[in-house]
C-alpha positions as CSV (number, residue, x, y, z in Angstrom):
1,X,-21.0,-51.1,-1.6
2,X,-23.7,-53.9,-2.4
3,X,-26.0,-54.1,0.6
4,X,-28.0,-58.1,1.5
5,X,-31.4,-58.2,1.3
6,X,-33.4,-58.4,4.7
7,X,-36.2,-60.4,4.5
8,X,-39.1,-59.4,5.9
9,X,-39.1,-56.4,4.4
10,X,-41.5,-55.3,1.3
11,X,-40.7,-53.9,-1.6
12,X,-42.1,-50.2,-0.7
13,X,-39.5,-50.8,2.4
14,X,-36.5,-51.6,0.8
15,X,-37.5,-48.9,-2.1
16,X,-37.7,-46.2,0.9
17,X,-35.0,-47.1,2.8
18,X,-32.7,-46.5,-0.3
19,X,-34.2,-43.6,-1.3
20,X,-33.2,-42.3,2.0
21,X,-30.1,-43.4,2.0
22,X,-29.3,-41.7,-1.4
23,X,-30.8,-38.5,-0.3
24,X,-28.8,-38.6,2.7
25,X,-25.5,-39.5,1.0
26,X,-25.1,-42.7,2.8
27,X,-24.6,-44.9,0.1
28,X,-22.8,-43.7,-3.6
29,X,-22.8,-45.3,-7.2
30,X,-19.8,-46.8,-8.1
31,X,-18.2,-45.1,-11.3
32,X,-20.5,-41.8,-10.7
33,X,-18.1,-38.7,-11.5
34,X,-18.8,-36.6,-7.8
35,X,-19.3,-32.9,-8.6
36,X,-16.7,-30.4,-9.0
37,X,-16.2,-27.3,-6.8
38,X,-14.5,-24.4,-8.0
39,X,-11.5,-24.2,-6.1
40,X,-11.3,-21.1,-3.5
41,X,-10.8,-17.8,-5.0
42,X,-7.4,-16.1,-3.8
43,X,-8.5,-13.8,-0.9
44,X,-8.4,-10.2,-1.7
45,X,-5.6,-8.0,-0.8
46,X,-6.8,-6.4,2.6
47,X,-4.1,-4.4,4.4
48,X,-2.2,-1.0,3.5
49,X,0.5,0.2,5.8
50,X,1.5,4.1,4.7
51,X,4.5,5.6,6.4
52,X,5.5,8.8,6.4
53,X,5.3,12.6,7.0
54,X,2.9,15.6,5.6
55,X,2.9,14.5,2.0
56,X,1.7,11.0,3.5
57,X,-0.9,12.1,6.0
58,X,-2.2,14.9,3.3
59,X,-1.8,18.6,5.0
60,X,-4.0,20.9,3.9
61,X,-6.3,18.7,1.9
62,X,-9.7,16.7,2.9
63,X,-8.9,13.2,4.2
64,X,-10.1,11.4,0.4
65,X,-7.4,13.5,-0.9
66,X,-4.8,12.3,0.4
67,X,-2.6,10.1,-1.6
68,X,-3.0,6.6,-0.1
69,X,-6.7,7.0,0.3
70,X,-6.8,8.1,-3.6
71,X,-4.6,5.1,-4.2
72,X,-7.2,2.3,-2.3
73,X,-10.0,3.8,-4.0
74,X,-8.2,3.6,-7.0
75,X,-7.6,0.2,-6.6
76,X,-11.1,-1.0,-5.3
77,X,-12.3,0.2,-8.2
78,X,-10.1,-2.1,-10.4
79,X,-11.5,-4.5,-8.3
80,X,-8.2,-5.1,-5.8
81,X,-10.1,-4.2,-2.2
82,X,-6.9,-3.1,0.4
83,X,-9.3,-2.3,2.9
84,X,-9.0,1.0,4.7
85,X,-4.9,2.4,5.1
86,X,-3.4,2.2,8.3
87,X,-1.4,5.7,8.3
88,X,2.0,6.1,10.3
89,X,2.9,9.9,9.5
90,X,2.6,14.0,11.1
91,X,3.6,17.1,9.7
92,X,6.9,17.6,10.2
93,X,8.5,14.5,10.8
94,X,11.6,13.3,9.9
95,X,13.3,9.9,9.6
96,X,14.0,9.5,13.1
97,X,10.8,11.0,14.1
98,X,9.1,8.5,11.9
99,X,10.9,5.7,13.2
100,X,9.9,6.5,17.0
101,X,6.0,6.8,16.2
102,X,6.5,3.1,14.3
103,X,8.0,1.7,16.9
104,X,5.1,3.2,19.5
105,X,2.4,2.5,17.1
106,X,3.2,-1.5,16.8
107,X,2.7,-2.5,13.4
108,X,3.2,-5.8,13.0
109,X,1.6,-7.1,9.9
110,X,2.3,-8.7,7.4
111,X,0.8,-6.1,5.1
112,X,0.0,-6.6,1.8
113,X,1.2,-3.1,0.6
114,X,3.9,-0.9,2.3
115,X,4.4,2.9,1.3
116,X,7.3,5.1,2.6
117,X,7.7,8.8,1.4
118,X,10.2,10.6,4.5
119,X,12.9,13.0,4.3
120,X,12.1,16.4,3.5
121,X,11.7,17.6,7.0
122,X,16.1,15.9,7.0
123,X,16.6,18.4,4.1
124,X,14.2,21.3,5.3
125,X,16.8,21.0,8.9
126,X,19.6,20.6,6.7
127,X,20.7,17.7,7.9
128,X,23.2,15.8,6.5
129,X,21.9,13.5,3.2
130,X,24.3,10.1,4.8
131,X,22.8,10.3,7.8
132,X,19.9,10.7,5.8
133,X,20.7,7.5,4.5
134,X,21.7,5.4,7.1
135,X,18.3,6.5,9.1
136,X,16.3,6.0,5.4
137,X,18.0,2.3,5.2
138,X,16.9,1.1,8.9
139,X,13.6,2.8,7.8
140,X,13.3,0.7,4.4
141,X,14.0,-2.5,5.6
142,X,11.3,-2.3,9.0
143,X,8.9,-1.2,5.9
144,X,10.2,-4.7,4.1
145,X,10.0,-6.7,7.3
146,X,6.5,-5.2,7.6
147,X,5.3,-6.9,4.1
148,X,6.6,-9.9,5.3
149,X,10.2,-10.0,4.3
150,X,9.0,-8.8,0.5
151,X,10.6,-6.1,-1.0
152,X,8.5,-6.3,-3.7
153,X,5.0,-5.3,-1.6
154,X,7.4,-2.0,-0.7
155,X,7.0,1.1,-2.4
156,X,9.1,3.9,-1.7
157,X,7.8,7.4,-3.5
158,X,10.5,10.0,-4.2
159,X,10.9,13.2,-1.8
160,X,8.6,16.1,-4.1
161,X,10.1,19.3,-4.8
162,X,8.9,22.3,-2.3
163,X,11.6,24.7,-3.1
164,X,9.5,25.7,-6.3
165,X,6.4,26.4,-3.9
166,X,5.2,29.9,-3.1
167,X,6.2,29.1,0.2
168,X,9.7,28.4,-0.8
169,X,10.2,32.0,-2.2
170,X,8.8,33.7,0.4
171,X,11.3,32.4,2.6
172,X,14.3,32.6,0.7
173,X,14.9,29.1,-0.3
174,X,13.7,28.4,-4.1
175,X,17.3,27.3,-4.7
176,X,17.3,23.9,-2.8
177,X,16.5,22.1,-5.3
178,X,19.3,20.2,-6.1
179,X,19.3,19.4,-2.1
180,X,16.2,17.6,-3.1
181,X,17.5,15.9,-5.7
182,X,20.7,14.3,-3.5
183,X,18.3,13.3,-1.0
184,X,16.5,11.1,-3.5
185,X,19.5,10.2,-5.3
186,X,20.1,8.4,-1.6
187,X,16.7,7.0,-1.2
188,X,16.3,5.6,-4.7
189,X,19.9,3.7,-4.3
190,X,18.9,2.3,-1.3
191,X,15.7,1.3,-2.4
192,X,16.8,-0.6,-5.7
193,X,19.8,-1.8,-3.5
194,X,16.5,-3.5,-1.4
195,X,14.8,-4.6,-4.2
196,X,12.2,-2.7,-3.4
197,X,10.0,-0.8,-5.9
198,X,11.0,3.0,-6.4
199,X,8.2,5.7,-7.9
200,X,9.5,9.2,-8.7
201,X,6.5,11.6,-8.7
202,X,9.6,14.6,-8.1
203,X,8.8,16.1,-11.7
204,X,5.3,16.2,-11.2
205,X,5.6,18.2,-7.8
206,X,7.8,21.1,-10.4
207,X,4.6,21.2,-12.5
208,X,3.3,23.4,-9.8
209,X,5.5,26.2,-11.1
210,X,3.3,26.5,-13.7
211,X,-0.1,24.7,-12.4
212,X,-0.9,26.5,-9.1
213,X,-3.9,24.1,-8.7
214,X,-1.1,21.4,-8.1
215,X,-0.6,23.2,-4.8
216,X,-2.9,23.2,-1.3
217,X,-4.2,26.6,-0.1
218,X,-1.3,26.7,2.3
219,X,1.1,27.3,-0.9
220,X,3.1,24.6,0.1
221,X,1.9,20.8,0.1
222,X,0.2,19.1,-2.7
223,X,-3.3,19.5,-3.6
224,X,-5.3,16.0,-3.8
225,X,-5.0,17.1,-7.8
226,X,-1.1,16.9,-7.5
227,X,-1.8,13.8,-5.1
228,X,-4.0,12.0,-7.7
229,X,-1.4,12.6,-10.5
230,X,0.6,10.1,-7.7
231,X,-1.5,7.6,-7.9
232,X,-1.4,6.6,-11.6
233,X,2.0,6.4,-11.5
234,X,1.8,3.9,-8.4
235,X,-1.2,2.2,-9.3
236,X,0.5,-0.1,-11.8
237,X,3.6,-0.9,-9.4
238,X,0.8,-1.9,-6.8
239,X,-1.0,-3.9,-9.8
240,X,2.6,-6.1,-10.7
């Protein structure tokens, strides 16, 4: 905008005041390009909600061992930051169990990343694998409604084999294995009928048959070895 001359005023005056006025962004130049400002950057991924039992909550290893804490430091250092995991799971607990401690923890989100891994302590009870599944269902979708209403922030890891564990033979049940595998046939059909994403680490948790270091001192749960061997198989459904 063209500004009258006041009279009165001297040149040095006038020359100030619109010196000031340009410094002060009072007055602009017509048909000046303004500067461009890189737009905001997307903000960084920042929660991580991990529900489950022992194999979540890592028994018998140190707390960076366990899986979800493998899997954010995995991440951070591909440069996606979830920030520290908030972990719903105990030893021993199974899907109703699980769904009690939820419900007195109060998540609410939404998170940016939900895990669920639940079920072996139904098969270890022998319980029956549809009521497995009708408990696993209501489970999977409070894990979708947690990631706000997207089954594609949901990953659901497969129930890993302890019947081929020290631990297993010792009590007299090696041969459950194919229990194991009807219980994930449930939880993987009601996870792809969720559109939710499904990761089966099952044949890595055999390996131990012939890789005791896959195991925890307790002969029993996953070492954070077998726990890392998780995470590369997850890290790329997380990545997508």
């Amino acid at each position: 905008m063209d500004r009258p001359c006041l009279p009165g005023l001297n040149r040095l005056t006038v020359l100030l005041t619109l010196v000031f006025a340009l410094w002060t962004g009072a007055i602009g130049c017509a048909g000046a390009n303004p500067q461009k400002t890189a737009p905001p950057s997307k903000p960084p991924m920042t929660r991580y909600l991990a529900l489950g039992d022992s194999y979540t909550i890592g028994e018998s290893v140190a707390e960076s061992e366990r899986f979800p804490v493998q899997l954010v430091a995995r991440l951070k250092k591909d440069g996606h930051d979830l920030g520290a995991p908030w972990i719903i799971a105990r030893t021993g607990w199974t899907t109703d169990e699980l769904d009690a401690a939820i419900t007195a923890a109060g998540p609410t989100g939404p998170f940016d990343l939900v895990t669920l891994l639940i079920g072996v302590n139904n098969q270890y009870r022998k319980r029956d694998a549809e009521q497995y599944r009708g408990e696993f269902r209501a489970l999977l979708k409070r894990a979708v409604g947690f990631a706000g209403g997207d089954p594609s922030r949901v990953i659901v890891v497969s129930i890993p084999d302890w019947c081929v564990t020290p631990f297993a033979k010792e009590g007299g049940r090696a041969n459950e294995g194919g229990e194991i595998d009807r219980y994930n046939r449930v939880n993987r059909e009601e996870t792809e009928a969720a559109h939710a994403k499904y990761i089966d680490i099952t044949p890595i948790s055999r390996e131990a048959v012939n890789d005791p270091a896959l195991l925890a001192e307790d002969g029993l749960h996953p070492s954070g070895k077998m726990y890392g061997r998780w995470v590369e198989l997850i890290v790329p459904a997380v990545k997508k």
